[in-house]
C-alpha positions as YAML, in Angstrom:
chain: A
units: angstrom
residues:
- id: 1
  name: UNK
  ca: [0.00, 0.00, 0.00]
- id: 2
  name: UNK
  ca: [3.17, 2.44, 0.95]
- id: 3
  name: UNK
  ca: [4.53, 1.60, -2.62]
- id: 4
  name: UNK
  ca: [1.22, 2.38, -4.21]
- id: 5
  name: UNK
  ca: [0.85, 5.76, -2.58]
- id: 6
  name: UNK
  ca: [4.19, 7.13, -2.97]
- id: 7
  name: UNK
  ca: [3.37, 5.97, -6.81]
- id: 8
  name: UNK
  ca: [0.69, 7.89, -6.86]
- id: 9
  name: UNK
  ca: [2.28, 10.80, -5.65]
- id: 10
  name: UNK
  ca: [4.97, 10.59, -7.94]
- id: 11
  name: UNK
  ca: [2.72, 10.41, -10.82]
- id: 12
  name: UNK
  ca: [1.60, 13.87, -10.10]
- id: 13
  name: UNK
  ca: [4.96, 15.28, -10.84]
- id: 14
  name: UNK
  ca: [5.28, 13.45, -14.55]
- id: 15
  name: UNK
  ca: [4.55, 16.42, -16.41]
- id: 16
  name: UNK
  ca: [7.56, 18.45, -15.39]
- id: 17
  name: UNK
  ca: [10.30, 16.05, -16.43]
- id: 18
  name: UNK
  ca: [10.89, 12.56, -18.64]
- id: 19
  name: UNK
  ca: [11.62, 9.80, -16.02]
- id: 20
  name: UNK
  ca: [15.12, 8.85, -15.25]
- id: 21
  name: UNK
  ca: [15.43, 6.43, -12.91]
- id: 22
  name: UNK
  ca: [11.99, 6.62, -12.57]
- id: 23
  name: UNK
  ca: [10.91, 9.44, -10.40]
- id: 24
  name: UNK
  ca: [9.66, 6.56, -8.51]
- id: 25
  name: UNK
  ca: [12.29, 4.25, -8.54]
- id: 26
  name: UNK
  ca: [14.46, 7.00, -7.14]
- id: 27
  name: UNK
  ca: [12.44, 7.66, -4.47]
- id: 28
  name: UNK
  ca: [11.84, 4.04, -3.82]
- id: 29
  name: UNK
  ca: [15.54, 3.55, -3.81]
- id: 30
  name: UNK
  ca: [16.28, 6.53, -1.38]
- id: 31
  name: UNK
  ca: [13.60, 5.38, 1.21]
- id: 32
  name: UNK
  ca: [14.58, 2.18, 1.26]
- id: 33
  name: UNK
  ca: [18.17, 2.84, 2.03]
- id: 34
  name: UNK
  ca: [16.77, 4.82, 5.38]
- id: 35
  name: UNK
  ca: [16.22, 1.43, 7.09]
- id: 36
  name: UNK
  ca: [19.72, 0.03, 6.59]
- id: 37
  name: UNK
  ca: [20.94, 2.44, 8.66]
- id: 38
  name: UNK
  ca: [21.96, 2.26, 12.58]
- id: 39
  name: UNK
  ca: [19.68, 3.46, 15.03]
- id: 40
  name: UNK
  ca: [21.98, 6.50, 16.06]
- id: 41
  name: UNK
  ca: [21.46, 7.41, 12.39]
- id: 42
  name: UNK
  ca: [17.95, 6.53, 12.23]
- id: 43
  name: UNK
  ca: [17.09, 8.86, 14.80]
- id: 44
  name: UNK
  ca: [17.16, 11.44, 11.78]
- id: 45
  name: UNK
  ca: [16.91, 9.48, 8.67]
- id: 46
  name: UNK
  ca: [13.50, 7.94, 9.55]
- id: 47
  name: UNK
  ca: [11.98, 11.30, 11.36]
- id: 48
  name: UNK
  ca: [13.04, 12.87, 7.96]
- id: 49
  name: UNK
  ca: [11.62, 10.10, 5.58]
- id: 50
  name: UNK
  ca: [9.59, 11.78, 3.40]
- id: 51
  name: UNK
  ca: [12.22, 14.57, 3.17]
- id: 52
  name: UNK
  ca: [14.70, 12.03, 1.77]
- id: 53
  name: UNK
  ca: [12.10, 10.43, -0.29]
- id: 54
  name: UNK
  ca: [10.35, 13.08, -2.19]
- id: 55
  name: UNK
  ca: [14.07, 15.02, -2.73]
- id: 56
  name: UNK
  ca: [15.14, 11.91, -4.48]
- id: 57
  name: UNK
  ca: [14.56, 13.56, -7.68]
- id: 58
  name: UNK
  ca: [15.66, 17.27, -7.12]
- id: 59
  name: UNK
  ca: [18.83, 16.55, -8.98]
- id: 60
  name: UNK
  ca: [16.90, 15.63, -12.08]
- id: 61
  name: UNK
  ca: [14.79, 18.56, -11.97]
- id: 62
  name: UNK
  ca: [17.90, 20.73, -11.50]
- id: 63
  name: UNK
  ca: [19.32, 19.34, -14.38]
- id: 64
  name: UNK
  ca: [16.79, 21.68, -16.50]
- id: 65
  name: UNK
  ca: [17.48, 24.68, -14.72]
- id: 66
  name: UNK
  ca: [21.24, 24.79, -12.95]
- id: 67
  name: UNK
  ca: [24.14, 24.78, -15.55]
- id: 68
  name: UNK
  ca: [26.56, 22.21, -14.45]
- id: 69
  name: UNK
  ca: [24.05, 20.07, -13.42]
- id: 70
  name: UNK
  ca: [23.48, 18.01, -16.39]
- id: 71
  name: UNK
  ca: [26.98, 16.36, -16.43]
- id: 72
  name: UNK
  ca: [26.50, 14.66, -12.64]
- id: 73
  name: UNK
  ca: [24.73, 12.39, -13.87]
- id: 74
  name: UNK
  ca: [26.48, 10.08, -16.10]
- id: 75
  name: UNK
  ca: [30.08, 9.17, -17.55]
- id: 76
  name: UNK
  ca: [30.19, 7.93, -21.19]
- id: 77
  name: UNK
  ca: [32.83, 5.30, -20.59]
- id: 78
  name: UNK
  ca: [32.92, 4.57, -24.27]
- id: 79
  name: UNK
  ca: [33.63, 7.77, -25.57]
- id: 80
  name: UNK
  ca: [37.28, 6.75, -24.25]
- id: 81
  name: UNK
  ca: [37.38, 3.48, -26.17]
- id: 82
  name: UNK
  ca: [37.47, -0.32, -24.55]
- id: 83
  name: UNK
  ca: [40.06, 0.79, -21.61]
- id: 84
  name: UNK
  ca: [38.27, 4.13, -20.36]
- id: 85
  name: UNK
  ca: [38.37, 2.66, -16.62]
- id: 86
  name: UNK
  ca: [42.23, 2.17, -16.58]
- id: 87
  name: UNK
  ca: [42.80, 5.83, -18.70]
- id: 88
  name: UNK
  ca: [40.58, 7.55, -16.70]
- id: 89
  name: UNK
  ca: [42.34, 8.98, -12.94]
- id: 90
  name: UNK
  ca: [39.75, 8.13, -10.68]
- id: 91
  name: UNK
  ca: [39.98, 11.85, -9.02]
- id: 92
  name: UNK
  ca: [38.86, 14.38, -10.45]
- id: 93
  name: UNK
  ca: [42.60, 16.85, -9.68]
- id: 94
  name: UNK
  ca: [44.09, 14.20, -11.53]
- id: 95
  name: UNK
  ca: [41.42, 13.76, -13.90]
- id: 96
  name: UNK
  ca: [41.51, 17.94, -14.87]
- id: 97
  name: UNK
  ca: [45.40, 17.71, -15.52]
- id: 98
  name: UNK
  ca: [44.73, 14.57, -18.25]
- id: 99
  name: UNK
  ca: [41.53, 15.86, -20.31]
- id: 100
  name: UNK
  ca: [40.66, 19.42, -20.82]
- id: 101
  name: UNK
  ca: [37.66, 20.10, -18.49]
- id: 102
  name: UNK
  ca: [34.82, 20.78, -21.02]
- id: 103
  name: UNK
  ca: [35.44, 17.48, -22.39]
- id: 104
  name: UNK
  ca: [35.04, 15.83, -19.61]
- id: 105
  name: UNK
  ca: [31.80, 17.73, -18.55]
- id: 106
  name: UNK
  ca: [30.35, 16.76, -22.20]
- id: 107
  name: UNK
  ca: [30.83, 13.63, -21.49]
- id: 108
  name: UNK
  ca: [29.70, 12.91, -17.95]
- id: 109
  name: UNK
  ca: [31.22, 13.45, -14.49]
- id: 110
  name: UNK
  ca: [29.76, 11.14, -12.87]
- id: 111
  name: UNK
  ca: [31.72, 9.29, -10.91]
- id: 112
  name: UNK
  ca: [33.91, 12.26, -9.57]
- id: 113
  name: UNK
  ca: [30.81, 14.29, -8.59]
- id: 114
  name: UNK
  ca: [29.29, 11.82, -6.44]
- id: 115
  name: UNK
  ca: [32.50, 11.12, -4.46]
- id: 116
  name: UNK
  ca: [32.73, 15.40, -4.17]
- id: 117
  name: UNK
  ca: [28.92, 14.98, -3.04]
- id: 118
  name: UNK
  ca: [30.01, 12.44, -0.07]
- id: 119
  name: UNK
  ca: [32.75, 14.77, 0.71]
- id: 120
  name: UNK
  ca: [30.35, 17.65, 1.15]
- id: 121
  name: UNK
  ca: [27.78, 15.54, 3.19]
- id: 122
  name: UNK
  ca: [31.05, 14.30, 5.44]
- id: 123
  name: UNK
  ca: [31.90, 17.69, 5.97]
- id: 124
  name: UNK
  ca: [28.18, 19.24, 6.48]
- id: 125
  name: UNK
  ca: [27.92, 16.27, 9.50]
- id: 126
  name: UNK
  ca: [30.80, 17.01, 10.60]
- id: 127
  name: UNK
  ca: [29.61, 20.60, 11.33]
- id: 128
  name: UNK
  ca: [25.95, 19.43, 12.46]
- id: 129
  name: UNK
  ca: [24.38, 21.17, 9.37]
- id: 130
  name: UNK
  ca: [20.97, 19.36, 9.52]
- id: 131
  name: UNK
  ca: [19.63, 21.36, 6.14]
- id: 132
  name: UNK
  ca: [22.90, 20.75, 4.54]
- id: 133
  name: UNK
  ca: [23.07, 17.07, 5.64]
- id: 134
  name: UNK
  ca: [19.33, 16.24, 4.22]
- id: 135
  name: UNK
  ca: [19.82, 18.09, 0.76]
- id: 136
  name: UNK
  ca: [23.24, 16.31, 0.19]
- id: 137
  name: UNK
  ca: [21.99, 12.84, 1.77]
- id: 138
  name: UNK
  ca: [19.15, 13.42, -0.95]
- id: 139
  name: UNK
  ca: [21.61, 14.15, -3.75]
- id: 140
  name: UNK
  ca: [23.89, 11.53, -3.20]
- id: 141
  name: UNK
  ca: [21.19, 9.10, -3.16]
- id: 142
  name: UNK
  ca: [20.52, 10.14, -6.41]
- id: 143
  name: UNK
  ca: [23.62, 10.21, -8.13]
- id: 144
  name: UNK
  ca: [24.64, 6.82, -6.80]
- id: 145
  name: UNK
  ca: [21.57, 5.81, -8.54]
- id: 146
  name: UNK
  ca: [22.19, 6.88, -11.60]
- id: 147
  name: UNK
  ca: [25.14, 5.40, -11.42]
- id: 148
  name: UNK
  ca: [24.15, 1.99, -10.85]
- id: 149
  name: UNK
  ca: [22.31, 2.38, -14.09]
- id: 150
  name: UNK
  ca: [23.84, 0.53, -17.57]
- id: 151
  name: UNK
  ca: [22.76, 3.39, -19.95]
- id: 152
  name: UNK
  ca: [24.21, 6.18, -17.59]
- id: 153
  name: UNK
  ca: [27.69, 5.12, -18.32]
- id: 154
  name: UNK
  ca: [27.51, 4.85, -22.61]
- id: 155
  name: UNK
  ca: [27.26, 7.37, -25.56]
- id: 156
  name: UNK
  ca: [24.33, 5.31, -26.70]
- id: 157
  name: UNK
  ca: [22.37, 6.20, -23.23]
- id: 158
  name: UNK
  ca: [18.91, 6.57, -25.16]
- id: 159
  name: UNK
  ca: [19.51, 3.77, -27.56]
- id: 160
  name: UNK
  ca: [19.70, 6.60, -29.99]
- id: 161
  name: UNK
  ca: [22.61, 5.36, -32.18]
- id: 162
  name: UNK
  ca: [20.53, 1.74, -32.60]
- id: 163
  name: UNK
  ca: [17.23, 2.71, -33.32]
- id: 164
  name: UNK
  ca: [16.20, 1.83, -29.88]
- id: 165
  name: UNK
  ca: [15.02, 5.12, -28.56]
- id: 166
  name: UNK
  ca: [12.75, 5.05, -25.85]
- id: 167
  name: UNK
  ca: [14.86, 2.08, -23.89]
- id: 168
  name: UNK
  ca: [16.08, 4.70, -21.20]
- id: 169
  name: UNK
  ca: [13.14, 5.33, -19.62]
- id: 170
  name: UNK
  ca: [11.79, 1.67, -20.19]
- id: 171
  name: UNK
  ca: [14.61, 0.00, -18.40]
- id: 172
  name: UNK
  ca: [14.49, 2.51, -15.31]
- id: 173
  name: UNK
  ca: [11.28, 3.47, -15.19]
- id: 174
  name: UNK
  ca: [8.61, 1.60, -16.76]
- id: 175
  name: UNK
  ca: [9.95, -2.00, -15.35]
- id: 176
  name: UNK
  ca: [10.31, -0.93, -12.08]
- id: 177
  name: UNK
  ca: [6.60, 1.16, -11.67]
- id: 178
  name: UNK
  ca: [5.00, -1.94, -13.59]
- id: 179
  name: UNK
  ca: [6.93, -4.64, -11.13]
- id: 180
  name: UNK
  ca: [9.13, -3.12, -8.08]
- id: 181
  name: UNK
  ca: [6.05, -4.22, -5.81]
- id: 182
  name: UNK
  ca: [7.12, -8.07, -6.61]
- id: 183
  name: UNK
  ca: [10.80, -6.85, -5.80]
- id: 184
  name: UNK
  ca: [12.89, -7.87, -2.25]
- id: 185
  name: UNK
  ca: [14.57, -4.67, -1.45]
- id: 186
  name: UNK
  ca: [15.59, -5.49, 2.10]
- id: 187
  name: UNK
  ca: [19.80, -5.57, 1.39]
- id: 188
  name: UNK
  ca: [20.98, -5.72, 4.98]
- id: 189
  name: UNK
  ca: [22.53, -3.29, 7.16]
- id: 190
  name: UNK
  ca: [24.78, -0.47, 6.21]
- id: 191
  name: UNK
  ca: [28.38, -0.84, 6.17]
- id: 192
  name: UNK
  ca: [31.85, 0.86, 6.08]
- id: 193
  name: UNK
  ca: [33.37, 1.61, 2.52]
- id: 194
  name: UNK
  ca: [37.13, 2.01, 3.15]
- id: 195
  name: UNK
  ca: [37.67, 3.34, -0.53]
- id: 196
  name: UNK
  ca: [34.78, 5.46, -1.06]
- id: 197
  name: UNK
  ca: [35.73, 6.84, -4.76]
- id: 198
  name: UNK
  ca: [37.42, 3.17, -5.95]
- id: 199
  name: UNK
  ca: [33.73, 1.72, -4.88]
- id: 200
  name: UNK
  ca: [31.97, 4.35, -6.97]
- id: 201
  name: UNK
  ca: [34.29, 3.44, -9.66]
- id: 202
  name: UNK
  ca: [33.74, -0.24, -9.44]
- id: 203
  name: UNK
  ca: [29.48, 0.08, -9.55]
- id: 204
  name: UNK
  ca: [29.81, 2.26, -12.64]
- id: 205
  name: UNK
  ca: [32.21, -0.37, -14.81]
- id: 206
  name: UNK
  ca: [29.99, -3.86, -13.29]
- id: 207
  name: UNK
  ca: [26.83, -1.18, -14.63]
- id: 208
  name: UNK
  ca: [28.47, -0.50, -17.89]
- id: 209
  name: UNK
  ca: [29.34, -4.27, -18.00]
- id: 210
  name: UNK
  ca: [25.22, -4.48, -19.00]
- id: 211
  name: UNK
  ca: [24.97, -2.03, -21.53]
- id: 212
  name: UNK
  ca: [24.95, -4.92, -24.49]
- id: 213
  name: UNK
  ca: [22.49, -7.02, -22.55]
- id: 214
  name: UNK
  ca: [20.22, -4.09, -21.76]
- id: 215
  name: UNK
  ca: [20.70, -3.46, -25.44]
- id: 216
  name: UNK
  ca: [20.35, -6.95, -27.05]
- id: 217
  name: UNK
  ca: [17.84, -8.19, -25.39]
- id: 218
  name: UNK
  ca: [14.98, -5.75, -26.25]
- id: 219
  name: UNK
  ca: [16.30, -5.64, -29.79]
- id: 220
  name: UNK
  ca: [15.64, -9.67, -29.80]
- id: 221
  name: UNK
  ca: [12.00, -8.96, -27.93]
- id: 222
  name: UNK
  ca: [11.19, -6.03, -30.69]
- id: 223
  name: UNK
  ca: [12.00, -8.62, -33.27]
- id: 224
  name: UNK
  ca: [9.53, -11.18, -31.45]
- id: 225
  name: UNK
  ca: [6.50, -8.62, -30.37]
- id: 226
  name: UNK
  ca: [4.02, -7.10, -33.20]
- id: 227
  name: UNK
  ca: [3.94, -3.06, -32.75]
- id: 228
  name: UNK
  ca: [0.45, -3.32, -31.09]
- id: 229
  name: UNK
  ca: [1.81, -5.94, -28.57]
- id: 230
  name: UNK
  ca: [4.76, -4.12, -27.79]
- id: 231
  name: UNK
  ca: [2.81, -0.60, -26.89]
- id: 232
  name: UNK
  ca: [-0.21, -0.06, -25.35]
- id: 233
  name: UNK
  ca: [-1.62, 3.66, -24.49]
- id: 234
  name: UNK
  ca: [-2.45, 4.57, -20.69]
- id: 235
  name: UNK
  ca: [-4.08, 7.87, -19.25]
- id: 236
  name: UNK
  ca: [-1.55, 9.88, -17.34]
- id: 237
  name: UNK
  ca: [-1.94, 13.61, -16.01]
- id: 238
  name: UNK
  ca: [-5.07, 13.92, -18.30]
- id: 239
  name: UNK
  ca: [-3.34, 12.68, -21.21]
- id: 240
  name: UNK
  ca: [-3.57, 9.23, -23.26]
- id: 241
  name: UNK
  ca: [0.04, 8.23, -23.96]
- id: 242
  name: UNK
  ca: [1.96, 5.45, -25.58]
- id: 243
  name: UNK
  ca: [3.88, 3.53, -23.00]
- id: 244
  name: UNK
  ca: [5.62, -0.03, -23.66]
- id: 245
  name: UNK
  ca: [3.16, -2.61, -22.51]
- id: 246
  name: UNK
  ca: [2.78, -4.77, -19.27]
- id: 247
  name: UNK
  ca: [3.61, -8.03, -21.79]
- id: 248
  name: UNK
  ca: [6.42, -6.85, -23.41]
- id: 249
  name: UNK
  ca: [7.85, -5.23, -20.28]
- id: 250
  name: UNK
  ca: [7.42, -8.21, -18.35]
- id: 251
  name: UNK
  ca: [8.89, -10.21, -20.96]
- id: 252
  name: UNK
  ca: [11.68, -7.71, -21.04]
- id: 253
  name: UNK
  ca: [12.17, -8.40, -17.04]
- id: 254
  name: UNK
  ca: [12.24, -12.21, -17.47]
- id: 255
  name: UNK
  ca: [15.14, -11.93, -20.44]
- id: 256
  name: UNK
  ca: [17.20, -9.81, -18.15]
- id: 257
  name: UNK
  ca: [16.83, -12.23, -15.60]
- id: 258
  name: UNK
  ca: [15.95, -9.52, -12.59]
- id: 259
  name: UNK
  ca: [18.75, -7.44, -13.94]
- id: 260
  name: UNK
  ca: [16.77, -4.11, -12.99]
- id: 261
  name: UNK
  ca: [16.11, -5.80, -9.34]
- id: 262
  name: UNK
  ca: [19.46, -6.38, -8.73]
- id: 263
  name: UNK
  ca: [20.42, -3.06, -9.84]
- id: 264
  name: UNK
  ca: [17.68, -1.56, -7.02]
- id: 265
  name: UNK
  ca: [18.96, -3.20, -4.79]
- id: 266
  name: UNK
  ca: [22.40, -2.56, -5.21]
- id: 267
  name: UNK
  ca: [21.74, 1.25, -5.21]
- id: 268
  name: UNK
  ca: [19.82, 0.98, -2.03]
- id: 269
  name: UNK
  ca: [22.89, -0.96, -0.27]
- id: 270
  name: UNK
  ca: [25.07, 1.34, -2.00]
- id: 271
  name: UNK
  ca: [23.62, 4.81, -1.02]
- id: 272
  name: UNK
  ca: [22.95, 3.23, 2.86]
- id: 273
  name: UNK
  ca: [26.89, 2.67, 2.63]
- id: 274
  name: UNK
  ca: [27.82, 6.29, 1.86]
- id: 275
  name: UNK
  ca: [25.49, 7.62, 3.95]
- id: 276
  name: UNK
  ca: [26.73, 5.89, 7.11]
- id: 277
  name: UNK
  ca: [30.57, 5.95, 5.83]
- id: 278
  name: UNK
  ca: [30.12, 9.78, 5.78]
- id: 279
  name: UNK
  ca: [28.76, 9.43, 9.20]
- id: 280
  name: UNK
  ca: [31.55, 8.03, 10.82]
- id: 281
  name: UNK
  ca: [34.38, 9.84, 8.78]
- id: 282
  name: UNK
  ca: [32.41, 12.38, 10.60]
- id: 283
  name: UNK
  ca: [33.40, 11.23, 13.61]
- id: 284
  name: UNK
  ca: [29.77, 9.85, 14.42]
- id: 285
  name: UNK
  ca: [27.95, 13.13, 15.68]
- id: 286
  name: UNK
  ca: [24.77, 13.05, 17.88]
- id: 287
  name: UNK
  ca: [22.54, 13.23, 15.17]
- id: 288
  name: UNK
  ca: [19.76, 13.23, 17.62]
- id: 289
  name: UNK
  ca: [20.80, 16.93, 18.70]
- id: 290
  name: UNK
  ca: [20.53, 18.61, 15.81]
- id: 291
  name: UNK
  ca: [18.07, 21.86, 15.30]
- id: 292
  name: UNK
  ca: [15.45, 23.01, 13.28]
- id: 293
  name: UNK
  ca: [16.57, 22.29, 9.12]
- id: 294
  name: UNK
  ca: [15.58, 25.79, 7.07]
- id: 295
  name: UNK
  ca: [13.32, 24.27, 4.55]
- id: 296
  name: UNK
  ca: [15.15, 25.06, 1.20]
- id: 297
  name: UNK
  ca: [13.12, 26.20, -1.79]
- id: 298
  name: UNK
  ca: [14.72, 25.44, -4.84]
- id: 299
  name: UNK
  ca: [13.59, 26.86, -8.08]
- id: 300
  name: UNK
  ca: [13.72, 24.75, -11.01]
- id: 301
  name: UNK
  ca: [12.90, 27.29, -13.82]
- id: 302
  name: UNK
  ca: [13.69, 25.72, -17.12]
- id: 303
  name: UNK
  ca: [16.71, 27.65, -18.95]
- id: 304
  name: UNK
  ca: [16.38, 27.14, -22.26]
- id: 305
  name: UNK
  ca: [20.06, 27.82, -23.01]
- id: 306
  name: UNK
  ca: [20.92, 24.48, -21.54]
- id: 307
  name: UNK
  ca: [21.95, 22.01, -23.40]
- id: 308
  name: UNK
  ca: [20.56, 18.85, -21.66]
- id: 309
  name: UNK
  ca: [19.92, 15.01, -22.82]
- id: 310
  name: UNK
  ca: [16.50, 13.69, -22.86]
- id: 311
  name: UNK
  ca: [15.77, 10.24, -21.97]
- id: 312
  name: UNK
  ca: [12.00, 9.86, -23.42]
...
């Protein structure tokens, strides 16, 4: 019933963006990372659930309106041919002395802004910044998401360059609001990471190890499906839209043998591990003391100058 609610919810914000990881699944992802946590961390995390939750997707919504913000959220690994994870320094000082900046921006930063974002939460507990410690717990949550996701780490993120567009927001949005209420997303409790930006590393090259499956296999589906099998049309916001249907998605699942599951689950365990590795690197304040937060208002006024990739 939770599930179904916060679906709900989420459905109401549709209209202002294409789904990345699903405005839902990020959400999902986020909240369920709040229980792997201790209890002295708990103590905030839980009391500020639905903070945690429904910020989830701020960083998409930024992307539209905040120049820079675009580039967080993915790393085209094969822009830098078949050995981009041994010729790419996995920080970003070193990284900024190898490749001229703007390339690297137009290609994805990834990686190195989600280890800056844990350094920023680290810091922001370390000085007891409650506000500061819920927007960037939010954030990170999100970018370690993203991360975790095959077609955030290649050129071909939409399945633009194979006449597969569309297959972004299938694989990490439509499977998981058609079929995260079957998934187990209970991934144990939270533990240290002693290499923080090596870890990030590692989830983005086992993601981008998926890319040809996530790839492949709906190609072979397309092939198997008729066009009027493969969509169906739903009503959404007031609007009748074409969506890929409950068959072929399903069928999609199956062939990827719980690929998108695993993947959940992985970010939950993943973001839960940040979270409480920036805790103690904190030294493991009383986050029971901690003030009033200052609600933030963020604006997310679309600029059209900005350049930024849709995942329809």
């Amino acid at each position: 019933m939770k599930i179904f609610i916060l679906q709900a919810i989420l459905f109401g914000f549709n209209f202002l963006l294409p789904p990345f990881w699903g405005f839902y699944a990020h959400s999902l992802i986020n909240r369920q990372a709040v229980f792997s946590l201790p209890p002295e961390m708990m103590v905030l995390y839980k009391t500020e659930l639905e903070f945690i939750t429904e910020k989830a997707v701020n960083p998409d919504r930024r992307r539209y309106a905040v120049e820079g913000e675009a580039e967080k959220h993915y790393i085209d690994l094969d822009h830098y041919g078949d050995s981009a994870l041994f010729i790419l320094p996995k920080y970003w000082p070193e990284a900024i002395q190898k490749f001229p900046e703007d390339s690297l921006r137009a290609h994805g930063i990834g990686p190195w802004a989600a280890y800056l974002t844990f350094i920023s939460l680290t810091k922001a507990m370390e000085q007891k910044n409650k506000t500061a410690i819920l927007r960037l717990s939010a954030d990170l949550g999100h970018y370690l998401g993203d991360l975790n996701v095959p077609l955030h780490t290649t050129k071909n993120y939409n399945g633009q360059l194979t006449g597969q567009e569309g297959i972004h927001g299938f694989w990490e949005s439509r499977v998981p609001e058609l079929l995260a209420k079957d998934y187990t997303f209970w991934v144990g409790k939270a533990e240290y990471v002693e290499k923080p930006q090596l870890a990030i590393w590692d989830a983005v090259a086992n993601a981008h190890l998926k890319v040809d499956s996530v790839l492949q296999t709906e190609r072979e589906l397309s092939s198997q499906f008729p066009q009027d099998q493969k969509y169906s049309y739903e009503e959404r916001n007031g609007l009748t839209v074409r969506v890929y249907s409950r068959e072929f998605t399903e069928a999609y699942a199956m062939a990827l043998d719980g690929m998108v599951e695993r993947q959940m689950r992985k970010s939950i365990k993943m973001i839960a591990d940040f979270w409480y590795t920036a805790w103690i690197n904190a030294g493991q304040p009383d986050l029971s003391t901690l003030g009033q937060s200052v609600l933030e208002v963020e604006k997310f006024d679309k600029d059209p100058k900005l350049k930024v990739r849709d995942h329809l």
